[in-house]
C-alpha positions as CSV (number, residue, x, y, z in Angstrom):
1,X,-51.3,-36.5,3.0
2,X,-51.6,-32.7,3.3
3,X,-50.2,-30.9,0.7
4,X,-47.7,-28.0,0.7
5,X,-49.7,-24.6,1.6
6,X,-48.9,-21.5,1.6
7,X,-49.8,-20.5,5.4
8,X,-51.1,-16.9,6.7
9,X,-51.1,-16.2,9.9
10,X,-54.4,-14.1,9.8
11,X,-54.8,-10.8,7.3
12,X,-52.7,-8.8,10.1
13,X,-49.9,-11.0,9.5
14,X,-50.2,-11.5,6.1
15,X,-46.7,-10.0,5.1
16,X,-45.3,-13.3,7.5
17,X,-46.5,-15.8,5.3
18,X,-44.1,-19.2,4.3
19,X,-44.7,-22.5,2.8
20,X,-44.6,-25.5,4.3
21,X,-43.1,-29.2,3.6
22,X,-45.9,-31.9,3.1
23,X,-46.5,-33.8,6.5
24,X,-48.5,-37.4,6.9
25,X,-51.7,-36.8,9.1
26,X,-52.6,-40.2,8.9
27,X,-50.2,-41.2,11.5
28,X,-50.7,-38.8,13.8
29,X,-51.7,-40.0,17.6
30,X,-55.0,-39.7,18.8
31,X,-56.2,-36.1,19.7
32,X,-53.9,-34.4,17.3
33,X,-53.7,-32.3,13.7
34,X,-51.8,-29.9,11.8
35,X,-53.4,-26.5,11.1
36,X,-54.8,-25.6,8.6
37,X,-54.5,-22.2,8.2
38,X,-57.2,-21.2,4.8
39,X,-59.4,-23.0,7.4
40,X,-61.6,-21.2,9.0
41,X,-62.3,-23.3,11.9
42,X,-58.2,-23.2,12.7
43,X,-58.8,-19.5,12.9
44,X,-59.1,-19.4,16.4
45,X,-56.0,-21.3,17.2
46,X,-54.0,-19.3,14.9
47,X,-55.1,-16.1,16.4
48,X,-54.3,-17.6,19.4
49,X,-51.1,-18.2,18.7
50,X,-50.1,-15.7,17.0
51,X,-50.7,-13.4,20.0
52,X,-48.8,-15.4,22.0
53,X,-45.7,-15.2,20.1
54,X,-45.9,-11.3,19.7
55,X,-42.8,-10.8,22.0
56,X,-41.0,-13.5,20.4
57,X,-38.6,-13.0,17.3
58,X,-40.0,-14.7,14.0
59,X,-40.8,-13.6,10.3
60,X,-43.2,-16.5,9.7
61,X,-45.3,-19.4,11.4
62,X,-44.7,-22.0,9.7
63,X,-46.5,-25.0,11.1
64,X,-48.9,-25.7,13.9
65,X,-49.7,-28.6,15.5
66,X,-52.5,-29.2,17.8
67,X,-53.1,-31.8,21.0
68,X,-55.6,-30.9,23.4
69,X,-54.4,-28.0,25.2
70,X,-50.8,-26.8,23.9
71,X,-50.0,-26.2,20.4
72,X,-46.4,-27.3,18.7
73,X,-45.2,-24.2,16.7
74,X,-42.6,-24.0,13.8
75,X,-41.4,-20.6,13.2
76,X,-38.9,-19.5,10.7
77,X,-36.8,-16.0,10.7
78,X,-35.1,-14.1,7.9
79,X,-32.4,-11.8,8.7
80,X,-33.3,-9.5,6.2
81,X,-35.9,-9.4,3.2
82,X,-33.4,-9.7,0.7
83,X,-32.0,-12.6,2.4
84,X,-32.8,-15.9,0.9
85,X,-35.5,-18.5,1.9
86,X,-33.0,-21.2,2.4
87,X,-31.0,-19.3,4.9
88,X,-34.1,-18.8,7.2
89,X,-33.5,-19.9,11.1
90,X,-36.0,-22.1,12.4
91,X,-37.7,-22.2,16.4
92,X,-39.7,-24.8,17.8
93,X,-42.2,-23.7,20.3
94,X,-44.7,-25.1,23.3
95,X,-47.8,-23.1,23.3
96,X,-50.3,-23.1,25.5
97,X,-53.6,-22.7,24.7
98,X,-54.8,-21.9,28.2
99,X,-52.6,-19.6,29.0
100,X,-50.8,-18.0,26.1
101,X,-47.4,-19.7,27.9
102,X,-45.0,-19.6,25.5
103,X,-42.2,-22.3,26.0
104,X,-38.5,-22.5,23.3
105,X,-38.1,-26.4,22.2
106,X,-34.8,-25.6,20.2
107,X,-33.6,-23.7,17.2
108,X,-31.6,-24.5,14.0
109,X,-30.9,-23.8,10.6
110,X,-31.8,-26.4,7.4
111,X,-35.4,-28.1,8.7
112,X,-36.1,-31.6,7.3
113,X,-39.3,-33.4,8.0
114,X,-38.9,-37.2,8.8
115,X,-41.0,-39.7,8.6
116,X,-43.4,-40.2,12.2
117,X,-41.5,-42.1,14.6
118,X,-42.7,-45.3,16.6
119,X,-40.3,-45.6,19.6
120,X,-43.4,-46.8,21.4
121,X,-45.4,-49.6,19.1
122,X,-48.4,-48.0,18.0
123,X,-47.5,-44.6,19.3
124,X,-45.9,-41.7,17.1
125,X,-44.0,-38.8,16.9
126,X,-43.2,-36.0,14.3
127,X,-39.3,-36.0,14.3
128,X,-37.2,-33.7,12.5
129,X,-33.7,-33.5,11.5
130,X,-31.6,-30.0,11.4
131,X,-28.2,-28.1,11.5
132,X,-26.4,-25.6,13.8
133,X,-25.7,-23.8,11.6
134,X,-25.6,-22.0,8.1
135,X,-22.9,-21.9,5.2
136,X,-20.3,-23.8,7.2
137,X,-19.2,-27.1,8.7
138,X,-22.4,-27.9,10.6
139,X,-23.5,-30.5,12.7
140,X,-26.7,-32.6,12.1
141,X,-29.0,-33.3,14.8
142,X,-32.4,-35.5,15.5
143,X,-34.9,-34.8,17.8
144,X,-38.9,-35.8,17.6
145,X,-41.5,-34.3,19.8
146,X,-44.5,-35.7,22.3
147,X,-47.3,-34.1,24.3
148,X,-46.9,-34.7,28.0
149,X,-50.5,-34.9,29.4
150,X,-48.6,-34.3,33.2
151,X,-47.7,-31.1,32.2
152,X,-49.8,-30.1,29.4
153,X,-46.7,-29.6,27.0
154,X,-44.9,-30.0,23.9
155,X,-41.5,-31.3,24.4
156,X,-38.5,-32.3,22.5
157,X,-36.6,-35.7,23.1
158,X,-33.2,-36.5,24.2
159,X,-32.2,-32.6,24.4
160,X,-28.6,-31.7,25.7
161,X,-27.5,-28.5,26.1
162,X,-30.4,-26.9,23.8
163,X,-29.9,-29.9,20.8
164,X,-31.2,-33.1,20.5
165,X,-29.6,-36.1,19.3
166,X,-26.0,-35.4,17.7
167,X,-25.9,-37.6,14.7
168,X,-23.1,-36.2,12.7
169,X,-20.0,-33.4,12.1
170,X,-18.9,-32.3,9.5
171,X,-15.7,-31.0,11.0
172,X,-13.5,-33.7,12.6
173,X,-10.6,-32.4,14.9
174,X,-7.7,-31.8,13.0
175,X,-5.0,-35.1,12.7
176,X,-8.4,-37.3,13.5
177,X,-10.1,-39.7,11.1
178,X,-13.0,-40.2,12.6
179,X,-15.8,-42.5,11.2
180,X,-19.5,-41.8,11.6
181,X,-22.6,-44.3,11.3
182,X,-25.7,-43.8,12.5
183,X,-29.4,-44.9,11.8
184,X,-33.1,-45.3,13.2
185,X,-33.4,-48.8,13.4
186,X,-37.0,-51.0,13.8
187,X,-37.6,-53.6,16.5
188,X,-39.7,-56.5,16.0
189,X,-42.3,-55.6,18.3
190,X,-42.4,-52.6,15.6
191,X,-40.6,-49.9,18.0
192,X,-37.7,-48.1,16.9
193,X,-34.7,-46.9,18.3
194,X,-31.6,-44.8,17.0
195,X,-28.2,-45.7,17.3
196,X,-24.5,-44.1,16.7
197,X,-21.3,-45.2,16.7
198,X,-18.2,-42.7,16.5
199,X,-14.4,-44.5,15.7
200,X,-11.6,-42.2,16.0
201,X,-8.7,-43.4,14.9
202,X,-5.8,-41.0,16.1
203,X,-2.8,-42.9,14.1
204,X,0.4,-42.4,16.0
205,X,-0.8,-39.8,18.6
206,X,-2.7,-42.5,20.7
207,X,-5.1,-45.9,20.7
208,X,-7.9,-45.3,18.6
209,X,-11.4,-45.0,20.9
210,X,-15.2,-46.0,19.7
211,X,-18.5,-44.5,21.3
212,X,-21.6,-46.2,20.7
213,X,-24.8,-45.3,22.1
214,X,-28.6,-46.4,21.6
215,X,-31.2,-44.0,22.0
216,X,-34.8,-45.2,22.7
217,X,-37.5,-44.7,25.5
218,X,-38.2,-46.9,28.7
219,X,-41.7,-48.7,27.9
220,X,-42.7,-48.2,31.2
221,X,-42.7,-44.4,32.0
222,X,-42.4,-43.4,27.9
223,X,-39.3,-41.3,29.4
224,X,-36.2,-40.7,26.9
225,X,-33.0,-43.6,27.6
226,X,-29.2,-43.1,26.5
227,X,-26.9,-46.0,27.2
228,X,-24.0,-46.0,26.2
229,X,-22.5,-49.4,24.8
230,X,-19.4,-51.7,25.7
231,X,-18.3,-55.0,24.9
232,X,-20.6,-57.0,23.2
233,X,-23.4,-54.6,23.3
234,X,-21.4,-52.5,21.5
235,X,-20.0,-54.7,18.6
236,X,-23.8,-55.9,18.0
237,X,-24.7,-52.4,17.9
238,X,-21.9,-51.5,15.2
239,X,-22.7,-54.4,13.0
240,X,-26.5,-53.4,12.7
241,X,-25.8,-49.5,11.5
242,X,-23.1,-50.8,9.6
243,X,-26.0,-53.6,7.6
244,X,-28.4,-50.8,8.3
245,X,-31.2,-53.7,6.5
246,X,-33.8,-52.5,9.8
247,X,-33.2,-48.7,9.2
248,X,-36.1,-46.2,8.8
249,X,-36.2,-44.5,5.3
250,X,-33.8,-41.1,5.5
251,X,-32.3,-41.7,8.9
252,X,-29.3,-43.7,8.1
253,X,-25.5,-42.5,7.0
254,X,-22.6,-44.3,7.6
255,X,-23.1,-47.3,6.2
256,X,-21.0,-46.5,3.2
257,X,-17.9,-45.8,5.2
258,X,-14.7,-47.9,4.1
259,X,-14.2,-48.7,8.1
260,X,-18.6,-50.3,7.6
261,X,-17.6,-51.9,4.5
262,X,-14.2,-53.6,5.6
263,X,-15.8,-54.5,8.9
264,X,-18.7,-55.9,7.1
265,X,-17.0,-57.7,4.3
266,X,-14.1,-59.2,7.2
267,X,-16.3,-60.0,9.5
268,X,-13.8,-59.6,12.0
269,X,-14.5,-56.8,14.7
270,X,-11.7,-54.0,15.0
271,X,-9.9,-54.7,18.0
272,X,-11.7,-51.7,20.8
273,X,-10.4,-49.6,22.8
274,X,-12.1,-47.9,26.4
275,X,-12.6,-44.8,25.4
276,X,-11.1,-42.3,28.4
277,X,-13.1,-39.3,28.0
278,X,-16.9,-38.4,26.8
């Protein structure tokens, strides 16, 4: 495991130095590393990419990740240097090292690191959780990222409309209890795959309506999959996130819910409704 380091860009960029969270290499797929920037053989590709962000907006590179020809960039930006660290926005970049191509993955607030993910047996991905937003009720999102040897990119899974997957709000439409679960669950054949269930119970207004979806990829092409559940592909579904006993360490929530635990403690499924609208 590499330890936090305090990175520098190169002496010209000193002044954009930030520290990073610990990453595991030894997961990493074939072909790939993190920089390491007080390395002197990384020199080049930090250089490199440091040029190639020059028109972009950042205060500090933050982590780069190397796979053959394209480089996945973490760049953080403070609004002002009396602002605090924790209040930085985060990019995620594509950038090419044949070109100087620069390509935005996505942006957010609050960066956690995750554990690599398998959604592929024997192949991972570094996945990362984040928020829209700063100081208010934000909404959580996962996304994890793969080099596509077609194109010669980074790229971010399951993206819709500039996020990845939505995994939680908090800030449920007003006269709406809504419930929540979600985790990233293992397979036997060591594979994993995320799931999320949404109850809204609208009391008086209206039939309550559930929305369940699985996230994984199709093992053929390695392309992203969202289905979303019904019937007894759903109920399945809700009663592993509510056990959550196959769920990956830190990407689970949910389960604690009075509507998990009464639903696990019953037995008895909660009577469904098709929901009308997405």
């Amino acid at each position: 495991m590499r330890g936090p380091l305090c990175r520098l860009a190169f002496p010209l960029c000193a002044l954009l130095s930030t520290c990073s969270l610990p990453l595991v290499a030894q997961q990493a797929p074939e072909g790939f590393h993190w920089v390491d920037f007080h390395s002197q053989q990384d020199q080049s590709v930090v250089v490199w990419v440091t040029r190639a962000l020059q028109g972009e907006k950042w205060t500090a590179i933050r982590e780069i990740g190397v796979q053959y020809d394209a480089a996945l960039v973490f760049t953080t930006l403070r609004a002002s240097p009396l602002a605090a660290p924790d209040e930085d926005t985060f990019a995620v970049w594509n950038v090419s090292l044949t070109s100087h191509l620069v390509t935005p993955l996505l942006k957010g607030v609050n960066l956690r690191w995750m554990d690599w993910l398998h959604y592929i047996p024997n192949k991972s991905e570094p996945a990362i959780l984040y928020d829209n937003c700063y100081e208010c009720p934000a909404d959580t999102y996962l996304t994890s990222f793969y080099y596509d040897a077609s194109h010669h990119t980074w790229t971010a899974r399951w993206m819709h409309g500039g996020q990845g997957i939505h995994l939680w709000s908090a800030s449920p439409p007003p006269g709406v209890n809504w419930t929540q679960v979600y985790a990233v669950m293992a397979r036997g054949n060591g594979s994993e795959y995320v799931g999320t269930w949404s109850h809204f119970d609208f009391g008086s207004q209206k039939p309550p309506a559930d929305y369940v979806y699985e996230y994984d990829l199709d093992p053929g092409t390695g392309l992203d999959q969202v289905q979303q559940l019904s019937g007894v592909s759903a109920q399945q579904m809700e009663r592993r996130l509510c056990a959550g006993q196959s769920a990956v360490r830190g990407l689970a929530r949910g389960q604690d819910s009075a509507y998990c635990q009464e639903f696990e403690s019953s037995g008895v499924r909660h009577k469904r409704n098709a929901p009308t609208h997405k």
